[in-house]
C-alpha positions as CSV (number, residue, x, y, z in Angstrom):
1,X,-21.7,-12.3,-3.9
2,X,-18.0,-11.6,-2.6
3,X,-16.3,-10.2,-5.8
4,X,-12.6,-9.1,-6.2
5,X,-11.1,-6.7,-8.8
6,X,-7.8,-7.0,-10.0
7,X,-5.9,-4.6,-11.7
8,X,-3.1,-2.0,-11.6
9,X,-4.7,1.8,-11.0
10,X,-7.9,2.5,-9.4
11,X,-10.0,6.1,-9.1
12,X,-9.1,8.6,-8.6
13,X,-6.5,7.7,-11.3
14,X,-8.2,8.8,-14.8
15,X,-8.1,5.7,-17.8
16,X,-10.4,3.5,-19.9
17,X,-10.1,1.0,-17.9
18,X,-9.9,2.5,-14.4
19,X,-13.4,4.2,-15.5
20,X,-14.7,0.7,-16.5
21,X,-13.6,-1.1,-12.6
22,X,-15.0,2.2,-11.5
23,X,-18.7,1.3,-12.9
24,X,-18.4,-2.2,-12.4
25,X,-17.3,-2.1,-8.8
26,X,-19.9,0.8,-7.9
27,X,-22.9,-0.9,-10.2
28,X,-22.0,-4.0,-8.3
29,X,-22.6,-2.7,-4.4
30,X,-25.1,-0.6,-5.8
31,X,-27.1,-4.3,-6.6
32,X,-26.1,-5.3,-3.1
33,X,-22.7,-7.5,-3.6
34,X,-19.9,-7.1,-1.4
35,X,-16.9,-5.8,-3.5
36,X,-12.9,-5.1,-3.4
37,X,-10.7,-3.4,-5.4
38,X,-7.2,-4.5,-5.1
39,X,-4.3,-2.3,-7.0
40,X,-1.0,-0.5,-6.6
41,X,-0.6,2.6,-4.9
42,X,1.0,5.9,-6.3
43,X,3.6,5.8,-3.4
44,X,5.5,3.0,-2.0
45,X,3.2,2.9,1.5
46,X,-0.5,0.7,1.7
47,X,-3.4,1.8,2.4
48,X,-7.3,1.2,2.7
49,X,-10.2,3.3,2.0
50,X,-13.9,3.1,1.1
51,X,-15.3,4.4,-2.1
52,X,-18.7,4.4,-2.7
53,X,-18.9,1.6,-0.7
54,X,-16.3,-0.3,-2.3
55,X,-13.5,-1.4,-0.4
56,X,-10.3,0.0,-2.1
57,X,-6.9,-1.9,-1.4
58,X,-3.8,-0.2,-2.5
59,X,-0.7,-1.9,-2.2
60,X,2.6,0.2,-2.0
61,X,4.3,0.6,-5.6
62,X,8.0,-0.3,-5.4
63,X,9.2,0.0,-9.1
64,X,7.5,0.8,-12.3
65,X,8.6,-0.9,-15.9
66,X,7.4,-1.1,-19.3
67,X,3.7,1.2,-17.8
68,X,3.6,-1.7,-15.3
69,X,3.4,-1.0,-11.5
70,X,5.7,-3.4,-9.6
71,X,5.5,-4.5,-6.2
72,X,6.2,-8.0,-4.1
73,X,3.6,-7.4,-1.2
74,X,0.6,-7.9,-4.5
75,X,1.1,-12.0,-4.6
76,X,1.6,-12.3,-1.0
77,X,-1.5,-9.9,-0.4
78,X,-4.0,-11.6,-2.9
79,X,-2.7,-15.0,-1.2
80,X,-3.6,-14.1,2.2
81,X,-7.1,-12.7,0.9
82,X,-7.7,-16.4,-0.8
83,X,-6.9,-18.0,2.1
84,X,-8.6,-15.7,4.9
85,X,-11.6,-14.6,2.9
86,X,-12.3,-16.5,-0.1
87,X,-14.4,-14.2,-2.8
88,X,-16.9,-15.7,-5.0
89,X,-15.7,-14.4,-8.0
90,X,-12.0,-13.1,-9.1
91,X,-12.2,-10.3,-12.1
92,X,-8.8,-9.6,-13.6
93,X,-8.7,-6.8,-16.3
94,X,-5.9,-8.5,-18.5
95,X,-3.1,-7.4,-19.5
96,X,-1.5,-6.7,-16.1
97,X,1.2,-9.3,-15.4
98,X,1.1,-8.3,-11.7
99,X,-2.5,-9.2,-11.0
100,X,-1.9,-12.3,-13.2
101,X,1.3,-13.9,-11.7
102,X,-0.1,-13.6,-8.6
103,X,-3.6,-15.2,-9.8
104,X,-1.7,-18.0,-10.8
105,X,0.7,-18.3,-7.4
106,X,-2.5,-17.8,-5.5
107,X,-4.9,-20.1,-7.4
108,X,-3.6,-23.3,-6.1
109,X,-5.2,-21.9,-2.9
110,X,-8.3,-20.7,-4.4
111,X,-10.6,-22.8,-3.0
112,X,-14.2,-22.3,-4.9
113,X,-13.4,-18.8,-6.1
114,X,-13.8,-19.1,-9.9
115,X,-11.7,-16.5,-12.3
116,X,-13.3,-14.1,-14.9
117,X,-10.9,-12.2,-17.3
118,X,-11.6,-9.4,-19.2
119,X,-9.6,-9.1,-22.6
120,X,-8.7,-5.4,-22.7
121,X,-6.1,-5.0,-25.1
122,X,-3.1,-7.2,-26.7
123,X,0.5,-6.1,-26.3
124,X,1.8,-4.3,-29.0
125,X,4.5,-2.3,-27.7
126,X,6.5,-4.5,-25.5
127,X,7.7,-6.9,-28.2
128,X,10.6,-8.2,-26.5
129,X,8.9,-8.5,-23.7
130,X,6.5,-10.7,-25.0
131,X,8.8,-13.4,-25.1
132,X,8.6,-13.8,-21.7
133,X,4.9,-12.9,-20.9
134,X,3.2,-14.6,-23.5
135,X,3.5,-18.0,-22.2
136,X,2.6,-16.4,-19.0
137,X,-0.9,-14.9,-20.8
138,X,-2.1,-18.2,-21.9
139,X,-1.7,-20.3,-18.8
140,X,-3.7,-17.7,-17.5
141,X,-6.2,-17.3,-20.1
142,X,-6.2,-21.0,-20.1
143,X,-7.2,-20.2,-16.4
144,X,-9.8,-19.0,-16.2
145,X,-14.0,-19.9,-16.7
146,X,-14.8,-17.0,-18.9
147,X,-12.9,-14.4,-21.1
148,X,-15.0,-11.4,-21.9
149,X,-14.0,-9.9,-25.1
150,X,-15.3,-6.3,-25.2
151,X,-16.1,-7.0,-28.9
152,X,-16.1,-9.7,-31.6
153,X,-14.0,-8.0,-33.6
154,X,-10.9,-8.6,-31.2
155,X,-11.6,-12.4,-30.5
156,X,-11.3,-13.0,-34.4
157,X,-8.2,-10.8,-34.6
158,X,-5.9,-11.5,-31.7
159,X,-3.8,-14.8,-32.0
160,X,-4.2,-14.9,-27.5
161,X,-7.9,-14.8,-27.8
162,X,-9.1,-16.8,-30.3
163,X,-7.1,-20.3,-29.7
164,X,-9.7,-19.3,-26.1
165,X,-12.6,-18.5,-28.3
166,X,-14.9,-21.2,-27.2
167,X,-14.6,-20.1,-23.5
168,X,-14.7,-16.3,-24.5
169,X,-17.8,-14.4,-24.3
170,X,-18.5,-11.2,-25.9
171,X,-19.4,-8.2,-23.3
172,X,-18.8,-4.7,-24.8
173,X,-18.0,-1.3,-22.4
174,X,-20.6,0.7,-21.3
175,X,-21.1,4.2,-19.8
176,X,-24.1,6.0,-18.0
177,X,-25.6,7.6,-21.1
178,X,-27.5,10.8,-19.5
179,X,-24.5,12.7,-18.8
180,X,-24.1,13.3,-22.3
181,X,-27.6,13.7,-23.4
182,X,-27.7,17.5,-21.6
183,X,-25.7,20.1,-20.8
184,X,-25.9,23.8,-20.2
185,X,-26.9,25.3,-23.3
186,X,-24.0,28.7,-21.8
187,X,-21.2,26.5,-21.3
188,X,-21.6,24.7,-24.6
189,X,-22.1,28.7,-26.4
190,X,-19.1,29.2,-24.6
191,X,-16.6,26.6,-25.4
192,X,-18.0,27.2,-29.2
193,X,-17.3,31.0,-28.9
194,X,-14.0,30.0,-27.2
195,X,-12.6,27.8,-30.4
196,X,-14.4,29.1,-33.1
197,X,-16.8,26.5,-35.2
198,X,-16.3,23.7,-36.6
199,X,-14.9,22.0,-33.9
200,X,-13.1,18.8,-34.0
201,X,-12.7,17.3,-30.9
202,X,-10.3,14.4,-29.1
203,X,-10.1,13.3,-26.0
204,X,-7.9,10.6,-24.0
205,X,-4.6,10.2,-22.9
206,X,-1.4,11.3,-25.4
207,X,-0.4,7.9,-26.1
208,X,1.9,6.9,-29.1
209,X,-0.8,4.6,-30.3
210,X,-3.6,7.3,-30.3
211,X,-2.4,8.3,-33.8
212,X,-2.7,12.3,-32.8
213,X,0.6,12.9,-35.2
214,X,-1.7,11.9,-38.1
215,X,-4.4,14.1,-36.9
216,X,-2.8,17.2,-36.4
217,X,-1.0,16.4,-39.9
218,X,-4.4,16.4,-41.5
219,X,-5.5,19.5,-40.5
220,X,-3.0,20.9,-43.3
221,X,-5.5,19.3,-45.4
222,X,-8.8,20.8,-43.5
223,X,-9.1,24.3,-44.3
224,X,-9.8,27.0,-41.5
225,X,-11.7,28.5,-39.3
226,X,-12.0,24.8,-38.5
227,X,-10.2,24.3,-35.0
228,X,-8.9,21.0,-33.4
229,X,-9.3,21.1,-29.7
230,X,-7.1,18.0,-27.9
231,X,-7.9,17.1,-24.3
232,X,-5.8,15.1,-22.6
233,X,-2.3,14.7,-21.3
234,X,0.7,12.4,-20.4
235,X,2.6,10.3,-22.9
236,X,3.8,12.3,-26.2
237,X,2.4,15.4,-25.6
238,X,5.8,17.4,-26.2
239,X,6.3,16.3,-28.8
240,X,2.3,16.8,-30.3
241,X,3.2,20.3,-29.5
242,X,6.4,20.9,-31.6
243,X,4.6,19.1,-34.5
244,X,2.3,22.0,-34.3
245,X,4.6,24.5,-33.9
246,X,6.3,23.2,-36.8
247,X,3.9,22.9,-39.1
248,X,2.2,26.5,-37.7
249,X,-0.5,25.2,-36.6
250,X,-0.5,26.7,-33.2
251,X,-3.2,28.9,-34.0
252,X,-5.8,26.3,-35.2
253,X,-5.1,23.4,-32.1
254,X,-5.4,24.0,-28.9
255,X,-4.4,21.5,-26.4
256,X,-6.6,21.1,-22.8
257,X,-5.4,19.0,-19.8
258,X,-7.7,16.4,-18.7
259,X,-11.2,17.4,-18.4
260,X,-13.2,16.9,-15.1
261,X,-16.4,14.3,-15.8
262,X,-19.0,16.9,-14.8
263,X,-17.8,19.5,-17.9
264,X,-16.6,16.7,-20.2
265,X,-20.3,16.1,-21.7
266,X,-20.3,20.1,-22.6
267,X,-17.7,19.5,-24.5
268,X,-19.1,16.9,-26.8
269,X,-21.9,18.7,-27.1
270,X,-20.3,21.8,-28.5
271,X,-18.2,20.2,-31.3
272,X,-19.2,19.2,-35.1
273,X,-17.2,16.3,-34.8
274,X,-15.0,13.5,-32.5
275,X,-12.2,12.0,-34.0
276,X,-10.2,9.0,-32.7
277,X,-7.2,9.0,-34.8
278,X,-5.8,5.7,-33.1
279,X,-3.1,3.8,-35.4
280,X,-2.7,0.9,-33.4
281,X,-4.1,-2.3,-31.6
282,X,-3.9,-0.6,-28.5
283,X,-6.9,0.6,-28.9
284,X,-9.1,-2.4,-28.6
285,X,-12.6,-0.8,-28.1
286,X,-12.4,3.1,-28.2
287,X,-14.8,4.3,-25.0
288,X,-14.4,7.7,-25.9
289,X,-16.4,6.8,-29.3
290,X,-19.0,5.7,-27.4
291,X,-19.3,9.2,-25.1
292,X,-19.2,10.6,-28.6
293,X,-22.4,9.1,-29.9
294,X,-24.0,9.3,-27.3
295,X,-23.6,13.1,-27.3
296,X,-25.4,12.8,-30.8
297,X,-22.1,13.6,-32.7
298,X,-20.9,12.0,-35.8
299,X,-17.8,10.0,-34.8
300,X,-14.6,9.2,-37.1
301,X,-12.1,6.1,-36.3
302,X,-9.6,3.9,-37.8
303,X,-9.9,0.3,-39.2
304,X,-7.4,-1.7,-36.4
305,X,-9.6,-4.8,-36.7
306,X,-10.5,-4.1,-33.3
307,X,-14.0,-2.8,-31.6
308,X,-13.4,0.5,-32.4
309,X,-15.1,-0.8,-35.5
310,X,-17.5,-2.7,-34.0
311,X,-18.3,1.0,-31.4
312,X,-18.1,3.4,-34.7
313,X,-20.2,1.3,-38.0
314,X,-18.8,2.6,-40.9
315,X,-21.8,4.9,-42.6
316,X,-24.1,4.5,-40.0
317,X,-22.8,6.1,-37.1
318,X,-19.9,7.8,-38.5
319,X,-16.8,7.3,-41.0
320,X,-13.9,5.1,-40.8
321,X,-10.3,5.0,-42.5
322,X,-7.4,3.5,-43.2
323,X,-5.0,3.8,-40.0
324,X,-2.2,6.3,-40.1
325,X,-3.5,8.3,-43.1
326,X,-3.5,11.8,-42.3
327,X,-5.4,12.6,-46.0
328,X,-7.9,10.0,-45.1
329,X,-8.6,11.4,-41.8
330,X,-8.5,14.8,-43.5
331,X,-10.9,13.7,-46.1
332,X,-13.5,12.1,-43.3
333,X,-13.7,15.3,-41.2
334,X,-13.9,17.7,-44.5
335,X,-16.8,15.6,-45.9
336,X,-18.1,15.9,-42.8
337,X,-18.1,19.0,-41.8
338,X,-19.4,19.8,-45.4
339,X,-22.6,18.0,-44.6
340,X,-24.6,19.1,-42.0
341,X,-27.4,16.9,-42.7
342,X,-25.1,13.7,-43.0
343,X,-23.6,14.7,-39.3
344,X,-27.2,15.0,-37.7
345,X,-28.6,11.7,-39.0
346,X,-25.3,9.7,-38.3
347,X,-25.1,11.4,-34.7
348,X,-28.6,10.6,-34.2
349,X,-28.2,6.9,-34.8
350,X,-24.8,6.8,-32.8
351,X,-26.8,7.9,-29.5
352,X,-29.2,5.3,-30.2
353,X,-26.7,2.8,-30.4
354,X,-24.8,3.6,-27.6
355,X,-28.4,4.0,-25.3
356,X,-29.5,0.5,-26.7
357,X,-26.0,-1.4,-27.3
358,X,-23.2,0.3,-24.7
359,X,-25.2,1.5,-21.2
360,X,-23.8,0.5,-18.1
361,X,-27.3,-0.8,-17.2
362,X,-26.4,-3.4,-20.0
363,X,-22.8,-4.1,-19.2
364,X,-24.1,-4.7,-15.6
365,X,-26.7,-6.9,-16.1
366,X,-24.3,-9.1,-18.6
367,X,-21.4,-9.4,-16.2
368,X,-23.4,-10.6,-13.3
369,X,-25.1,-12.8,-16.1
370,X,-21.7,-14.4,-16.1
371,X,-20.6,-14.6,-12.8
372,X,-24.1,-16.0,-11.8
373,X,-23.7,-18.8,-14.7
374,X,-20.6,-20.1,-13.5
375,X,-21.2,-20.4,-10.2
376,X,-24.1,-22.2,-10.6
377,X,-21.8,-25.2,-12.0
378,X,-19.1,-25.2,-8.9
């Protein structure tokens, strides 16, 4: 097949979703399809390069508003690739109003190429903006042959997906599990030495909807030598740092900039447990849970009717609380970290869920499931 990818940011640029076009496109040439990437560049120039055998477009980035990359040449580009070249299969990662304005100007020269959307996230940030956008995210839902929703959950909970739900099929995220199964046994003695055990980890970007506030809040609540180790960066990160100085806490969090993938699993490996504090429907599935589990680690999230409880089952592979309640969250890691024997057997059956439920073996073999089902009825 000739397969396209739309979205905003590609590798090397470091996100959820980046990661997930990053294993799609790359698991997709690696079965023999020809595949492009087409996003916005850092800088306002265009450019072309091969990655991994995948061809990576990068169209340059005029403007950026409301974390959107904006730039005229992305319509006019995608409409001369419809017209010159027509893929097989369009894959949008949804939301980006770029990509889907100009799947919509484009479309009505699409000749046979059929649309598949992914369903990352709602916005919740951007209220006023939605007044604008939303009738916008419907036509194009409406759009497409297939929405993949990365977990039931968010089909039954979001008012765009599930007036779609017939149409919608449920695909969750997946990672290459082995990473995290093993690591060098020094480097996790080290990072333990390092921050002193137990050791409560996060990882992802400093976003306002991660809920970090309420975790560093709780650890008033969890008494020492328990550390908090936070790796990531970008967003509120200044202001996660005077909270700590405030509350004199600089001694028992530690902040880390982002992580490279090769060291990351050492990480897991080496604390108790992962917490991912997130308050808000911006977190729609929660990847890092799944890097958690399958590390063998006992995993604690919020309730956001999303699929980070559908990634993290309440009891069985870890704990999960009311949103923004730093003495829940407080409560979850103490009762935790007090039970040793609960932590093993939950971690235990969160890597076996995310081997059997979340691999990227599975995630590839259901998306070219898709793709192959709807072109068999153009």
């Amino acid at each position: 097949m000739k397969i396209l990818h739309l979205y905003k940011d590609y590798y090397p640029v470091i996100g959820g979703i980046e990661n997930h076009v990053r294993l799609l496109a790359e698991g997709q040439v690696a079965r023999g399809h020809e595949v492009e990437i087409l996003v916005t560049n850092s800088s306002f120039k265009s450019q072309q390069q091969m990655l991994n055998g995948v061809k990576v477009t990068k169209i340059g980035r005029w403007a950026h508003f409301a974390s959107t990359p904006l730039t005229p040449l992305y319509p006019l580009h995608l409409y001369r690739r419809l017209l010159s070249s027509p893929p097989d299969i369009i894959h949008l990662q949804m939301p980006y109003p770029l990509s889907e304005v100009s799947w919509l100007v484009a479309s009505i020269f699409k000749s046979k190429t059929r649309c598949v959307i992914t369903y990352q996230s709602d916005v919740v940030k951007q209220k006023n903006i939605m007044r604008f956008y939303a009738p916008i995210m419907r036509r194009v839902l409406k759009s497409a042959d297939v929405i993949i929703a990365t977990s039931p959950n968010y089909i039954q909970t979001s008012a765009f997906l599930k007036p779609f739900e017939p149409k919608c099929r449920v695909i969750p995220l997946g990672i290459y599990n082995e990473p995290y199964h093993h690591s060098d046994p020094a480097q996790v003695a080290q990072i333990k030495a390092r921050y002193n055990t137990p050791l409560i980890l996060f990882v992802g970007r400093l976003r306002y909807y991660k809920g970090l506030n309420y975790l560093i809040q709780s650890m008033l609540e969890v008494p020492p030598p328990a550390h908090l180790l936070i790796i990531g960066r970008d967003g509120v990160e200044n202001a996660l740092h005077t909270q700590c100085r405030d509350l004199g806490l600089d001694s028992r969090v530690t902040f880390l900039p982002d992580i490279s993938d090769a060291d990351l699993p050492a990480y897991y490996n080496a604390c108790d447990i992962f917490v991912l504090p997130s308050a808000e429907r911006s977190e729609a599935f929660g990847l890092v849970l799944v890097e958690a589990m399958a590390s063998g680690k006992a995993v604690i999230s919020a309730e956001l009717g999303t699929g980070t409880s559908y990634v993290n089952q309440d009891g069985i592979t870890g704990l999960v609380v009311p949103p923004a309640d730093a003495t829940a969250l407080a409560g979850a890691c103490n009762y935790l970290l007090t039970n040793p024997i609960l932590r093993q057997r939950l971690g235990a059956q969160g890597r076996e869920r995310a081997l059997v439920e979340f691999s990227a073996e599975m995630l590839l073999n259901r998306i070219m499931t898709i793709y192959e089902d709807i072109l068999k009825t153009s």
